[in-house]
C-alpha positions as CSV (number, residue, x, y, z in Angstrom):
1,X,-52.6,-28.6,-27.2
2,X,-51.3,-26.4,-24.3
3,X,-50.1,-23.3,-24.1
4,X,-46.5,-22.3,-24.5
5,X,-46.0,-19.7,-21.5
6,X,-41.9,-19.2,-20.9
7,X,-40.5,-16.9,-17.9
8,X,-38.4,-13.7,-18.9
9,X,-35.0,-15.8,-18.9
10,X,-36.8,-18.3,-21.5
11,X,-32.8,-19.2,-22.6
12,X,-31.8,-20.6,-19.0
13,X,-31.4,-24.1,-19.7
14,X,-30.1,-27.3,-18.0
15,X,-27.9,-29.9,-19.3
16,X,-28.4,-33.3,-18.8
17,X,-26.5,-36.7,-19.4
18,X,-28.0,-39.5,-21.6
19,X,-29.2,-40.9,-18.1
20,X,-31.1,-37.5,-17.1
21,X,-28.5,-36.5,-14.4
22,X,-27.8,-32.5,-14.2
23,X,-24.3,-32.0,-15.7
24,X,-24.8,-28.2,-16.0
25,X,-26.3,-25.1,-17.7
26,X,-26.6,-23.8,-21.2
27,X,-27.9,-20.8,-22.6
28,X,-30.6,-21.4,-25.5
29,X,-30.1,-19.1,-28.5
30,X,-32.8,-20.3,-30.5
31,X,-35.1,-23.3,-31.3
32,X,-32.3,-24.8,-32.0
33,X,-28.8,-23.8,-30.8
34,X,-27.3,-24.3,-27.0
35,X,-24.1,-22.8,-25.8
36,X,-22.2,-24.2,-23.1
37,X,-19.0,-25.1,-21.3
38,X,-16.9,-28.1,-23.2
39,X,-16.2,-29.9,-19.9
40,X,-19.8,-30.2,-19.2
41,X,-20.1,-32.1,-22.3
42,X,-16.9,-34.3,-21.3
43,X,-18.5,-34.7,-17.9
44,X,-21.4,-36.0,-20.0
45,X,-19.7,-38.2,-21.8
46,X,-20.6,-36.1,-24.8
47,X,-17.9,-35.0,-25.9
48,X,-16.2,-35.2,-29.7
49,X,-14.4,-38.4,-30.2
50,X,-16.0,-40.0,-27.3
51,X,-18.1,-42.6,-29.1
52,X,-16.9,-45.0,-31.9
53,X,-15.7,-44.2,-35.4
54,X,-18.9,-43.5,-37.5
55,X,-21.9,-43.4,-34.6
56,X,-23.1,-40.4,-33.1
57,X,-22.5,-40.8,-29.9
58,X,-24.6,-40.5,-26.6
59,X,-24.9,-36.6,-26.9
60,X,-27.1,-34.6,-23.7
61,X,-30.1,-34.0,-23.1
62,X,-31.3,-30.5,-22.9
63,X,-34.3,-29.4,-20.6
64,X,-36.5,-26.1,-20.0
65,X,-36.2,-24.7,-16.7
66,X,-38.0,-21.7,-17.5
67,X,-41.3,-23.0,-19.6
68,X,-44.6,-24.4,-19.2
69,X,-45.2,-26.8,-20.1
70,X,-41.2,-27.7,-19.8
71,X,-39.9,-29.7,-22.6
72,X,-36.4,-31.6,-22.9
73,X,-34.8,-32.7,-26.3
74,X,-31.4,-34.2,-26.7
75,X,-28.9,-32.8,-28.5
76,X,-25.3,-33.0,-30.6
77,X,-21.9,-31.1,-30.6
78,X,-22.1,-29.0,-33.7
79,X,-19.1,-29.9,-36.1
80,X,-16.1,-27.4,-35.3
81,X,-17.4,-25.7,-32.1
82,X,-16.1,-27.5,-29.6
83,X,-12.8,-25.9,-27.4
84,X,-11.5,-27.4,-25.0
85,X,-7.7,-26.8,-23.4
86,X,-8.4,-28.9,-19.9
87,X,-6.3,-27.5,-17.2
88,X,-6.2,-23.9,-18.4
89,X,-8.1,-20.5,-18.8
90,X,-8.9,-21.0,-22.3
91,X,-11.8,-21.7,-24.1
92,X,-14.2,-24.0,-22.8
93,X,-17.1,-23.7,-24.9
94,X,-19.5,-25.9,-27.4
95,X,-22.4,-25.4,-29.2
96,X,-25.3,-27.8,-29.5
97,X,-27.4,-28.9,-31.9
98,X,-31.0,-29.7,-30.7
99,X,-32.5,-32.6,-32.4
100,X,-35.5,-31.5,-32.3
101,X,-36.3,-28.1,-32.4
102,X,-37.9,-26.3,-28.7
103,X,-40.6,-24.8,-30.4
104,X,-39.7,-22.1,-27.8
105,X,-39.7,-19.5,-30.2
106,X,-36.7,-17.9,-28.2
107,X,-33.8,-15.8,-29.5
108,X,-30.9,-14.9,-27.3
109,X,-28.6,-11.9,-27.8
110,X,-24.9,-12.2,-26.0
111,X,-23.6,-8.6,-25.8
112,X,-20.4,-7.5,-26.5
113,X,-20.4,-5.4,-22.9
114,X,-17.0,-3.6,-20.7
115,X,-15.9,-6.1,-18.1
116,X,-14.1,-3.9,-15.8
117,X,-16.7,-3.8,-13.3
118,X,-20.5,-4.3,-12.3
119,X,-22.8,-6.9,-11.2
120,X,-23.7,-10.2,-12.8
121,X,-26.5,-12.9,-12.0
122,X,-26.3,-16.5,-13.1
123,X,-28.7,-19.6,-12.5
124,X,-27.5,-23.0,-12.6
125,X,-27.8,-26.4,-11.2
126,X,-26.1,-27.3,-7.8
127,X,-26.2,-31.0,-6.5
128,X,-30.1,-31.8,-5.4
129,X,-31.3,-28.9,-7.2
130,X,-32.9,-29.9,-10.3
131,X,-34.7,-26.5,-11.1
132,X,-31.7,-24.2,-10.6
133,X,-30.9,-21.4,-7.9
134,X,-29.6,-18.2,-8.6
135,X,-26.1,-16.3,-7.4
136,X,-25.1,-12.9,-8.0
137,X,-21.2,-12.1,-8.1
138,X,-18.9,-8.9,-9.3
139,X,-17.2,-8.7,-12.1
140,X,-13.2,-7.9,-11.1
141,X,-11.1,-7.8,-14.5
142,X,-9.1,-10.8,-14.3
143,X,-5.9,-10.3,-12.2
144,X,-3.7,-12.9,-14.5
145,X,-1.6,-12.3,-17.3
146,X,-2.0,-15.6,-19.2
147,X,-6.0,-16.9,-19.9
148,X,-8.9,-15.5,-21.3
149,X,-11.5,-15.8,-18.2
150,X,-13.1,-13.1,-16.7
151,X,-13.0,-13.2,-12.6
152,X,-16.4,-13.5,-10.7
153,X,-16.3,-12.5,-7.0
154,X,-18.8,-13.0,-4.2
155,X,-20.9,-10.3,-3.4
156,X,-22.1,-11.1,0.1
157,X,-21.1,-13.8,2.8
158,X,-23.6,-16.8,3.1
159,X,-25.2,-16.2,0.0
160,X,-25.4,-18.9,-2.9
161,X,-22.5,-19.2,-4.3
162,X,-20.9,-20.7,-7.9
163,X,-20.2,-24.2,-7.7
164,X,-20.3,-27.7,-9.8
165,X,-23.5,-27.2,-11.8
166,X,-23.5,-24.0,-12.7
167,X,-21.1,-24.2,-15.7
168,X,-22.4,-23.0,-18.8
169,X,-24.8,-20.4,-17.4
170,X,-25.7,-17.4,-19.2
171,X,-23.8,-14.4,-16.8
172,X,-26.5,-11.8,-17.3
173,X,-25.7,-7.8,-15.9
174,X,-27.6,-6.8,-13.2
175,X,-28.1,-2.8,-12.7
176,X,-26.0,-0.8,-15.6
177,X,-26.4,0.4,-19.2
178,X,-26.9,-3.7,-20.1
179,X,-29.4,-4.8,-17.3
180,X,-31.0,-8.2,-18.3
181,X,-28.5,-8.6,-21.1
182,X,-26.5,-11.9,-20.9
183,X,-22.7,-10.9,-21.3
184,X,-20.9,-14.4,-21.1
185,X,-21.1,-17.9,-20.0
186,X,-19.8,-19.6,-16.6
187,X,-16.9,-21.7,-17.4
188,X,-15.5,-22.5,-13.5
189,X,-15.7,-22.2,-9.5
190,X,-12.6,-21.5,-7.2
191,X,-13.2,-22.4,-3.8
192,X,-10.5,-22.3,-1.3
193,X,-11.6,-22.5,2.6
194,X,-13.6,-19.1,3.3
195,X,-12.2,-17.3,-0.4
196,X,-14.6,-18.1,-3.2
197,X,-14.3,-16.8,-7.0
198,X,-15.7,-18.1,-10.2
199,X,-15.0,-17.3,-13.5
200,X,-16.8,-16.6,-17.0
201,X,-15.8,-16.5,-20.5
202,X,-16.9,-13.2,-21.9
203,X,-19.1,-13.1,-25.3
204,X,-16.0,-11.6,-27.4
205,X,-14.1,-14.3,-26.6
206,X,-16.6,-17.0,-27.3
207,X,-17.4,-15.3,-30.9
208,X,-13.3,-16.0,-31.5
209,X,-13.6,-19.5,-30.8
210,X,-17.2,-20.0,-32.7
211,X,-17.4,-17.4,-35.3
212,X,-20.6,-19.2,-36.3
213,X,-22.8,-17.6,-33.7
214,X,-22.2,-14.2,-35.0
215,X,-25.6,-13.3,-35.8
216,X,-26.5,-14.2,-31.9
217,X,-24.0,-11.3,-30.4
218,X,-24.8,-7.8,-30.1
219,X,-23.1,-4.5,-29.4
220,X,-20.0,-3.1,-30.6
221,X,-16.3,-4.6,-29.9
222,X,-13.9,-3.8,-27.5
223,X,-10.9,-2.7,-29.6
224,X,-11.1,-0.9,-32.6
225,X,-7.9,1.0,-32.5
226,X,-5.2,-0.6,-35.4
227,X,-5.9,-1.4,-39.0
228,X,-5.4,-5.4,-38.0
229,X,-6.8,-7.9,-35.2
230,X,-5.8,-10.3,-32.9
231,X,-2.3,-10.8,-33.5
232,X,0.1,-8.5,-31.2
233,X,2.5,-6.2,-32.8
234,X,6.1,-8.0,-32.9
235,X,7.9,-4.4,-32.9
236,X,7.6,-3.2,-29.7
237,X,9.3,-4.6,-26.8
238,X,12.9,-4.9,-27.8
239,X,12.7,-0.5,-28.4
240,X,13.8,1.0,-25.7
241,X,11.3,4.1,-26.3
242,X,8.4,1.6,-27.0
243,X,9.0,-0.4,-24.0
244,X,9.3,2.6,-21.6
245,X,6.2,3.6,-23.2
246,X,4.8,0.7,-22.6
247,X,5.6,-0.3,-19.3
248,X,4.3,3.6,-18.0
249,X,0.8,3.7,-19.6
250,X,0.5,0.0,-18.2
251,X,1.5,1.3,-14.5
252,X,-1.1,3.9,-14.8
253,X,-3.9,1.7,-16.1
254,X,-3.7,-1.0,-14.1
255,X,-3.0,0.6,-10.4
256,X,-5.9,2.9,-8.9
257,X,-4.9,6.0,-11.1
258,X,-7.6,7.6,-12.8
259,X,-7.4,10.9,-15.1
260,X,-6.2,11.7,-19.0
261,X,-3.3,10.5,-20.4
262,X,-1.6,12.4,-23.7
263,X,0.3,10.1,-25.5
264,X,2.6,10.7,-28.8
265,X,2.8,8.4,-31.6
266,X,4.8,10.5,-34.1
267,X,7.1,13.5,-34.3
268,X,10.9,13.0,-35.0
269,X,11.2,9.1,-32.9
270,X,9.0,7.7,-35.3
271,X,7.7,5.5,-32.6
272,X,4.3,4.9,-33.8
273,X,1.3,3.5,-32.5
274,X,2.5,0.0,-32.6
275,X,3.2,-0.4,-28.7
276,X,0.0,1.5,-28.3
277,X,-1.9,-1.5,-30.3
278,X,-0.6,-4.1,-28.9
279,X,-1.1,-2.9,-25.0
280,X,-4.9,-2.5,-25.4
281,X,-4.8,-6.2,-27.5
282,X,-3.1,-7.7,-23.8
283,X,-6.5,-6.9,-22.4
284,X,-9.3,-7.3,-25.3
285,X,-10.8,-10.7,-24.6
286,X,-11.3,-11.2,-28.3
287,X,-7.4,-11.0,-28.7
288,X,-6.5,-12.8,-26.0
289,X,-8.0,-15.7,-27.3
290,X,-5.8,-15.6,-30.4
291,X,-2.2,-15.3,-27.8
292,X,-0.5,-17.9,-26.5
293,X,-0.2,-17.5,-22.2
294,X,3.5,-18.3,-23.1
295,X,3.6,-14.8,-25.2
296,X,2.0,-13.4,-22.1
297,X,3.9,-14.6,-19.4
298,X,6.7,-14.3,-21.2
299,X,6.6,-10.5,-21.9
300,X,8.4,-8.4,-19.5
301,X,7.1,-6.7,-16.3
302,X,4.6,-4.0,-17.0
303,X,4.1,-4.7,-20.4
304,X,0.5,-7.1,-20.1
305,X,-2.7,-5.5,-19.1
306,X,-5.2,-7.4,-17.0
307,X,-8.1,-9.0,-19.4
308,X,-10.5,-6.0,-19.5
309,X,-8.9,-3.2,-18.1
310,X,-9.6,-1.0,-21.2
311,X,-13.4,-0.6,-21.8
312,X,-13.2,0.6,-25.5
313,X,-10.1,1.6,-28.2
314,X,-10.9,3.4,-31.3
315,X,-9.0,4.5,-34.0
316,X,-10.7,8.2,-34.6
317,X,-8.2,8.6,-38.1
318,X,-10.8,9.6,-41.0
319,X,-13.5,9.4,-38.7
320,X,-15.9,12.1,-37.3
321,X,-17.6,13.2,-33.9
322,X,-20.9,11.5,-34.6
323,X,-18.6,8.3,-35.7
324,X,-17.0,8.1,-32.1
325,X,-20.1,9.1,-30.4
326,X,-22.1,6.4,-31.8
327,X,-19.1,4.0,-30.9
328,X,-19.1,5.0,-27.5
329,X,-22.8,4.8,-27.4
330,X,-23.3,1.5,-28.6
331,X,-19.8,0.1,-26.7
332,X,-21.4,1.4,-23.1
333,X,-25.0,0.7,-23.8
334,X,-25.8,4.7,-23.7
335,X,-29.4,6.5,-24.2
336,X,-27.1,8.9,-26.9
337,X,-27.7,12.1,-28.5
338,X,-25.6,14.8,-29.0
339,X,-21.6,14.7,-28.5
340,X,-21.7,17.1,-25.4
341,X,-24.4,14.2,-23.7
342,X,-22.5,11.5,-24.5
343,X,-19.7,12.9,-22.9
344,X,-21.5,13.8,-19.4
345,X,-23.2,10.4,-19.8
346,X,-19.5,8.5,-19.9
347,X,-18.8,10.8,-17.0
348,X,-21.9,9.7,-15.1
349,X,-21.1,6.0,-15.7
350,X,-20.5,3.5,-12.8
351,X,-18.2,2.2,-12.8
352,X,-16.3,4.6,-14.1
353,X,-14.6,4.0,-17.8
354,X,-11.0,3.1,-19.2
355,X,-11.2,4.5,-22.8
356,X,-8.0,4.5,-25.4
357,X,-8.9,7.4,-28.6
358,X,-6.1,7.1,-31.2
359,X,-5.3,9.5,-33.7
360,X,-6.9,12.3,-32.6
361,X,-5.5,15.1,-34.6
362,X,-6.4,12.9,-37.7
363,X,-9.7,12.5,-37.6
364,X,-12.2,14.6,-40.0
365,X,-12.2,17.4,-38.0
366,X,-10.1,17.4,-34.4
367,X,-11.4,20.4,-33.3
368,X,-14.8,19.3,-33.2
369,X,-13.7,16.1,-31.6
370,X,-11.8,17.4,-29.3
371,X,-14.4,20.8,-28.3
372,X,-17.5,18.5,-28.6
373,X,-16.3,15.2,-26.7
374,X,-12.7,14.7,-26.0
375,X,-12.2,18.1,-24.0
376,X,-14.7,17.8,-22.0
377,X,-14.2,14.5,-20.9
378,X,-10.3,15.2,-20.8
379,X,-10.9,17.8,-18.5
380,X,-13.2,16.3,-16.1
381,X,-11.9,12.3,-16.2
382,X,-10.1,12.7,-13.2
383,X,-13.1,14.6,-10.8
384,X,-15.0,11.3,-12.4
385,X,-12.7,8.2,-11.9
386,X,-12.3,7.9,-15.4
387,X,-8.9,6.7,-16.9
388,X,-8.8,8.8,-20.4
389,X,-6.0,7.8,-23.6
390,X,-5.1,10.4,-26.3
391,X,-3.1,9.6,-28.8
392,X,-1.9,12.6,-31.3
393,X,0.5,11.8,-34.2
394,X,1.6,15.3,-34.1
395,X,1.8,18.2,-31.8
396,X,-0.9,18.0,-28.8
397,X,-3.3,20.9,-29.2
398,X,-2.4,23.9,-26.5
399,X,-4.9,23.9,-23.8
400,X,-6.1,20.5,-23.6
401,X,-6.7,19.3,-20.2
402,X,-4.7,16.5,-19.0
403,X,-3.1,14.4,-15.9
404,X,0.3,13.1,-17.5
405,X,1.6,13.6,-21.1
406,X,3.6,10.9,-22.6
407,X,5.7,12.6,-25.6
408,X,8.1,10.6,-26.7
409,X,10.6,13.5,-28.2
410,X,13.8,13.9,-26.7
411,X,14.1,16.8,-23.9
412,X,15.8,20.0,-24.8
413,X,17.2,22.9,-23.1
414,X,20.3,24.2,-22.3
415,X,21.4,22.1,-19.4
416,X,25.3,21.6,-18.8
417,X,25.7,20.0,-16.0
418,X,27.2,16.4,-15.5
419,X,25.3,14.2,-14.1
420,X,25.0,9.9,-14.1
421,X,22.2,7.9,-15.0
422,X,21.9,6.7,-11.7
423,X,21.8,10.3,-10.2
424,X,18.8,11.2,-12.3
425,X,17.5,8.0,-11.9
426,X,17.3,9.1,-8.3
427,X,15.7,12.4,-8.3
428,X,13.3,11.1,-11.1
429,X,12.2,8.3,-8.0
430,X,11.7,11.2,-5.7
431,X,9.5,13.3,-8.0
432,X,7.6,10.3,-8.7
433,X,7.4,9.8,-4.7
434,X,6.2,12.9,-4.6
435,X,3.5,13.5,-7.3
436,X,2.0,10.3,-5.7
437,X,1.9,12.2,-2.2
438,X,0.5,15.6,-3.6
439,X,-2.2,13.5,-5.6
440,X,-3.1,11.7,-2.3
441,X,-3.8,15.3,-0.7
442,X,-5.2,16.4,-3.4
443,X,-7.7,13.4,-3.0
444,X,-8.1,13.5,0.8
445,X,-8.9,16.5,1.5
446,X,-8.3,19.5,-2.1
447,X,-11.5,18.1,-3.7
448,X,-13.4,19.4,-0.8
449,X,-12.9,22.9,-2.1
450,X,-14.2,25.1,-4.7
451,X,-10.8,26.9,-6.9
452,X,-8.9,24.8,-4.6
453,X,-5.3,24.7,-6.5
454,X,-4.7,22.5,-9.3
455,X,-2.8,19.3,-8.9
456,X,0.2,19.9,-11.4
457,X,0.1,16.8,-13.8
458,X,2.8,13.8,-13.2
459,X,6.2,14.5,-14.9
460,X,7.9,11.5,-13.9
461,X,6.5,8.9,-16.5
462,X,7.7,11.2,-19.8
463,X,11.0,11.9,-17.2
464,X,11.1,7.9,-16.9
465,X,11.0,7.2,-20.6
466,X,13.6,9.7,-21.5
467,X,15.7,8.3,-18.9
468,X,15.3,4.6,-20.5
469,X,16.4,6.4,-24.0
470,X,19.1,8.5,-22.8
471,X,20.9,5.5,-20.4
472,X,22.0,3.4,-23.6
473,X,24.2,6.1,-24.9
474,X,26.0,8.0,-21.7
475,X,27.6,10.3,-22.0
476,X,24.1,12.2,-23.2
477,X,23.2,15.7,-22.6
478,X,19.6,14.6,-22.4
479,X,20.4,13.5,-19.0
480,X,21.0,16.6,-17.4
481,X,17.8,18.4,-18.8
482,X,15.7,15.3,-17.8
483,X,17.1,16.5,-14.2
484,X,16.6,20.0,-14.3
485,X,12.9,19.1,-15.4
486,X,12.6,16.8,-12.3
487,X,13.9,19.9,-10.0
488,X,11.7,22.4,-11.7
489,X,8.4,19.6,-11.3
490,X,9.5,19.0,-7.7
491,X,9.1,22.8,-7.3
492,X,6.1,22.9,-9.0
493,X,4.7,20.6,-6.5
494,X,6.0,22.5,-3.7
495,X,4.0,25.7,-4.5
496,X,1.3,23.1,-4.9
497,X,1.5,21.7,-1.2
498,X,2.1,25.0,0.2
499,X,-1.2,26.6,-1.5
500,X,-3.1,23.9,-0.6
501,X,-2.1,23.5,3.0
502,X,-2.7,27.8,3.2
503,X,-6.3,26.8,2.1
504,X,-6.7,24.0,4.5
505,X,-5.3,26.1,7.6
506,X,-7.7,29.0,6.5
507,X,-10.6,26.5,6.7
508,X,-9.1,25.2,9.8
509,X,-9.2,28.8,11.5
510,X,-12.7,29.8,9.9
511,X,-14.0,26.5,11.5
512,X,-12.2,27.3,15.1
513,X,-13.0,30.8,14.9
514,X,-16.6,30.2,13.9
515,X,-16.9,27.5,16.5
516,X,-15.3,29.9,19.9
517,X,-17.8,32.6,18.5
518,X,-20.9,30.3,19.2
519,X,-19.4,28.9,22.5
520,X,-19.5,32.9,23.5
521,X,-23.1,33.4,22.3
522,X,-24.8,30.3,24.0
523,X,-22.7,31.8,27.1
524,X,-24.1,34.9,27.5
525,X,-27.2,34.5,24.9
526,X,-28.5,30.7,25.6
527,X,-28.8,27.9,22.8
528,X,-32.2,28.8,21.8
529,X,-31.0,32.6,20.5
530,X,-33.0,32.3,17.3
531,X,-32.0,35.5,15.3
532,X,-27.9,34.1,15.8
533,X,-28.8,30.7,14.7
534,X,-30.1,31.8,11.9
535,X,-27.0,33.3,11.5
536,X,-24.7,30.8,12.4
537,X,-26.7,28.1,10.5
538,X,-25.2,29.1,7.1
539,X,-21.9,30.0,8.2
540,X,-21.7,26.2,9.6
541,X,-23.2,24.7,6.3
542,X,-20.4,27.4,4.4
543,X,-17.7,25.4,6.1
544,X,-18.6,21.8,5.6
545,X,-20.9,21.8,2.3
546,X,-18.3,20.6,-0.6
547,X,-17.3,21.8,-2.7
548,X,-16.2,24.2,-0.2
549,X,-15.8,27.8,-1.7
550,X,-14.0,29.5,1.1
551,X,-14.6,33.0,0.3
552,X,-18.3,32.9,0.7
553,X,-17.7,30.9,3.9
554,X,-15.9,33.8,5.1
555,X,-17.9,36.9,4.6
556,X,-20.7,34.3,6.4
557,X,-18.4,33.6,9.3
558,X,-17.9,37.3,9.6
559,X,-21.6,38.4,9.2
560,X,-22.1,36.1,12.3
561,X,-19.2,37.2,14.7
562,X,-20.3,40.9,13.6
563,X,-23.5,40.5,15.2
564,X,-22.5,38.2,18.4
565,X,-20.4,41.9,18.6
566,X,-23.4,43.9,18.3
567,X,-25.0,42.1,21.0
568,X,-22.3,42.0,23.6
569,X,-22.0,46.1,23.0
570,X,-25.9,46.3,23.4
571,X,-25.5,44.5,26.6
């Protein structure tokens, strides 16, 4: 008897028809067990209900692609696994039954893994290629409101691409915490003229539609924030409060925004954490699959996330530092350890992460959460890319680092002025205008420097949901103090622009005045003046060497004018 000898993607299978044509790609979980997409069954002719009352049908057949000696067995729709909604962006998945078993000896793990970015590879089988090619695409989010499939985009021009074939295959991560770890199934190609896209039902979603396959899925799920699951939260959207809520942390996390978000669930509104709950649900691909695309659609604008756009959501009420740590650890496929690593490992992580923490002030011990993990990654999110969620029940500890603060309480202060919705509506639209021009200086060209000033954090979005409150019921004094706040921010961000364009101009002249200095050397000295090259060469490296600290620059620019001085007197 030969040898069993298998590649290291032993689960890469290919589906057959009864006649032994390619119909598509599975992934083999064990001796036994195939997933793949329903329509390649219906293509088969496989699929439930296809053959008379009381005979079995012509089932598949199922063949190695990735074992010698190959083998090939045919194979059954399990009872209750097949899903299949034809013309839409749900489901799309079976599992088969092998009537024989592979005597492969193979079991597959599909990981529960963030699908907000990275690189996937999948092998399946185009027309007149029996033994499968490979294609590598990019996972992008989704894009759509209603469905539950993850996009797939091309990575290069000319390269193979995703096409008729290829459904079913395992969609295995490429580079990342989850290298080698299959993360989905391919369930379709998009090809129009010169744009390609494909797109792949993630492993959450597929263990909603076959709970059965459980014990073949790894790693921990993508929302764990809210005592239920699935369903979302029917209290939200007709509250004003919870819909302005809503609609800003939505603007943030799905535009190119990045930093830490504070949000309040409690204090004298009562609001809750309700409209919280149900956002992150909009884009967990395990809910998703449990909400109708007419509850999606229908929702209104800036109120659905894109499938995938949050990473992870916990709920950190009761819990304790090691308990989120080993969340996050498990969630992102981390090395671990200590709180303090875990954070500067999230920090380090490409792409960068979209992470919702609830209940902060309510787990065992918030200080420790918040010294040991939170603070630091509150404080350095934005630096990083990362998009950071706090929620606090009551009062937001003093000196916690964040970008915008979403309290829900009503403004006071001792305003008395009269003033319309629509006039703070107004200066509320040019604060917003421009925080969004200070951040994209800060961006440009602040990060270069060392103690550069600090980019205030946004006040429009709280400004915007006390404005959605305090509209309903004008007259309300709350309207003039939510102007006043927007003329004090707008001033805020003046000193801002004026302390950061003082820095810039200072490098500006250290960078002229450094540059005129060496155009006087080489004239009198030559280029090859060693003793001022050596001192020019740090001065120059000073001034464009970020993070830029400008005061050591300077005594360096000094220390070389001083000498091309001295050398002209010594003349």
């Amino acid at each position: 008897m030969a040898l069993h000898h298998h590649s290291d993607r032993p689960w890469r299978v290919r589906v057959d028809d009864a006649e032994g044509a390619p119909c598509g790609a599975g992934v083999l979980l064990d001796d036994r067990h195939v997933l793949t997409c329903a329509h390649v069954l219906r293509h088969a002719g496989a699929a439930p209900g296809a053959a008379p009352r009381g005979t079995a049908g012509p089932g598949v057949r199922v063949s190695s692609v990735a074992c010698r000696p190959e083998w090939s067995r045919t194979a059954h729709v399990a009872p209750g696994t097949w899903v299949h909604d034809h013309d839409t962006q749900r489901g799309d998945v079976a599992l088969l039954e092998l009537d024989e078993p592979a005597d492969c000896r193979v079991r597959t793990t599909l990981w529960k893994a963030p699908l907000s970015g990275g690189t996937v590879q999948v092998y399946g089988f185009p027309q007149d290629e029996p033994f499968g090619m490979g294609a590598d695409a990019r996972l992008a989010g989704s894009g759509h409101r209603q469905g539950e499939w993850g996009l797939l985009k091309r990575m290069r021009e000319g390269d193979p691409w995703i096409e008729r074939g290829y459904s079913g295959a395992g969609a295995m991560a490429v580079g990342g915490e989850f290298d080698g770890r299959v993360i989905g199934i391919v369930v379709a190609d998009y090809v129009n003229g010169d744009a390609k896209a494909a797109w792949m039902l993630p492993t959450e979603t597929i263990l909603t539609y076959l709970p059965r396959i459980e014990e073949f899925t790894g790693g921990d799920r993508n929302d764990e924030l809210g005592p239920s699951r699935g369903e979302l939260p029917g209290d939200v959207l007709g509250d004003p409060l919870r819909l302005a809520l809503t609609q800003e942390l939505t603007r943030l996390l799905d535009s190119g925004w990045c930093g830490t978000v504070i949000v309040g669930t409690g204090g004298t509104t009562a609001v809750g954490d309700s409209w919280l709950v149900r956002l992150v649900r909009t884009a967990d691909p395990a809910a998703r699959a449990t909400v109708s695309d007419a509850e999606l659609t229908g929702a209104p604008g800036d109120t659905v996330l894109g499938l995938g756009t949050i990473d992870a959501a916990y709920d950190a009420r009761g819990r304790s530092v090691a308990d989120l740590g080993g969340y996050l650890t498990r969630r992102f496929g981390l090395p671990g350890g200590d709180p303090h690593e875990v954070a500067r490992q999230l920090l380090r992580r490409r792409p960068p992460a979209c992470l919702v923490v609830g209940g902060v002030d309510r787990a065992q011990d918030p200080e420790a959460l918040l010294g040991e993990l939170l603070g630091p990654l509150a404080a350095r999110a934005r630096s990083r890319g990362v998009r950071l969620v706090l929620g606090f029940e009551g009062v937001t500890p003093a000196g916690l680092a964040h970008d915008v603060c979403l309290d829900p309480e009503p403004l006071r202060g001792n305003a008395t002025r009269n003033v319309t919705a629509a006039a703070v509506r107004t200066v509320v639209a040019q604060l917003a205008a421009a925080e969004d021009a200070a951040a994209a200086l800060h961006q440009e060209r602040g990060v270069r420097f060392f103690a550069a000033p600090r980019l205030p954090p946004r006040a429009a979005p709280r400004l915007r949901v006390r404005l959605a409150v305090a509209r309903t019921t004008q007259p309300n004094p709350e309207l003039a103090v939510i102007h006043e706040r927007a003329d004090d921010a707008r001033a805020e961000l003046a000193r801002f622009d004026h302390d950061l364009r003082r820095l810039l101009a200072a490098h500006e002249d250290l960078t002229a005045l450094l540059e005129l200095h060496r155009v006087r050397a080489a004239r009198h000295f030559g280029e090859e003046d060693r003793l001022l090259a050596d001192r020019h060469a740090p001065a120059f490296r000073a001034l464009n060497t970020e993070p830029i600290d400008l005061g050591a620059a300077r005594t360096l620019v000094r220390r070389y004018i001083d000498e091309v001085g001295r050398r002209l007197e010594e003349r």
